[in-house]
C-alpha positions as CSV (number, residue, x, y, z in Angstrom):
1,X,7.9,-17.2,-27.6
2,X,11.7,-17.9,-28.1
3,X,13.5,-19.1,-25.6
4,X,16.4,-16.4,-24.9
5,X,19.3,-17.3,-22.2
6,X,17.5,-19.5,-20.7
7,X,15.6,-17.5,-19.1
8,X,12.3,-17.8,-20.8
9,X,10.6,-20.5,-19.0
10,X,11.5,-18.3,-15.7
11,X,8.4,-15.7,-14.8
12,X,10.4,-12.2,-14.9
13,X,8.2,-11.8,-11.6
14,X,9.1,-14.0,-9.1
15,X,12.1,-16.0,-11.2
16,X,9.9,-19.9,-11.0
17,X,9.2,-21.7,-13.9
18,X,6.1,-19.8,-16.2
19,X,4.6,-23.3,-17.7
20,X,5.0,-21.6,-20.9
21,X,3.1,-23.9,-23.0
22,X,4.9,-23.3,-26.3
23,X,8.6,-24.0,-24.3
24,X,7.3,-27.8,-22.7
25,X,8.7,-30.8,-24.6
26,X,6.9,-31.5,-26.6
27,X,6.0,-28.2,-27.5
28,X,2.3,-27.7,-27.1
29,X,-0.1,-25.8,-29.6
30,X,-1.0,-23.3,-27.0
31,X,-0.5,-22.0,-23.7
32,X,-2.2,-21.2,-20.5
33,X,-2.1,-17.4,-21.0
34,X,-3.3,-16.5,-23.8
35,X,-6.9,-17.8,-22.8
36,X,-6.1,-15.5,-20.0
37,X,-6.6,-11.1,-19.8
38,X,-3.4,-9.2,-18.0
39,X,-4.5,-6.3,-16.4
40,X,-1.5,-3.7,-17.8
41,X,0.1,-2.5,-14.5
42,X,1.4,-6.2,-13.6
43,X,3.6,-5.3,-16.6
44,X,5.3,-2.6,-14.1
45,X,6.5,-5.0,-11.8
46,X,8.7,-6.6,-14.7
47,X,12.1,-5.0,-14.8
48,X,12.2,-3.0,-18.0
49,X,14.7,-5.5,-19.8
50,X,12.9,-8.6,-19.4
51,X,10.1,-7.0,-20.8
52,X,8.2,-8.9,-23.6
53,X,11.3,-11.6,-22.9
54,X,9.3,-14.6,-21.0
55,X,5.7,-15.1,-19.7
56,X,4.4,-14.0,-16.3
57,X,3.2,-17.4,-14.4
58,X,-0.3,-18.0,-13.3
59,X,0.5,-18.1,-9.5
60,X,2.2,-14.2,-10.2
61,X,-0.9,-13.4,-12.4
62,X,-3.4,-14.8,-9.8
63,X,-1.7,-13.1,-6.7
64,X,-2.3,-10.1,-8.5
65,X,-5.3,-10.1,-9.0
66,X,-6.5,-10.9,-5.5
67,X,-4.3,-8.1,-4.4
68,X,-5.8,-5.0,-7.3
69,X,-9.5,-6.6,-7.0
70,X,-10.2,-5.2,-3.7
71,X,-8.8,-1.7,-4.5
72,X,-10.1,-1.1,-7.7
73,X,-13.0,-3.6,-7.8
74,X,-11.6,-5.6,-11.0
């Protein structure tokens, strides 16, 4: 991920910082995400341009979760 106005260690959800592994100094081989699954409607609660621009943080992944699971059973 490139950092992009500074904004790309902010979660495009709720604006704190994402713990973006690949943006921490140093910069670490991996990070947190990608050993995790995003269901694909939390991508609708991203306004449109900061799509694809900076990674949703686990505390925004994790609240929605709980919040879809008893709903749809995920």
């Amino acid at each position: 991920m490139e950092e992009n106005n500074g904004q790309a260690r902010n979660c495009p959800i709720c604006g704190r910082d994402n713990a973006c592994g690949y943006l921490s100094r140093p910069p670490q081989e991996s990070c947190w995400c990608t050993a995790e699954t995003f269901p694909p409607e939390i991508f609708g609660l991203v306004p449109p341009e900061q799509l694809h621009q900076s990674c949703i943080c686990k505390e925004c992944l994790t609240n929605f979760r709980r919040k879809v699971k008893p709903e749809n059973g995920i």
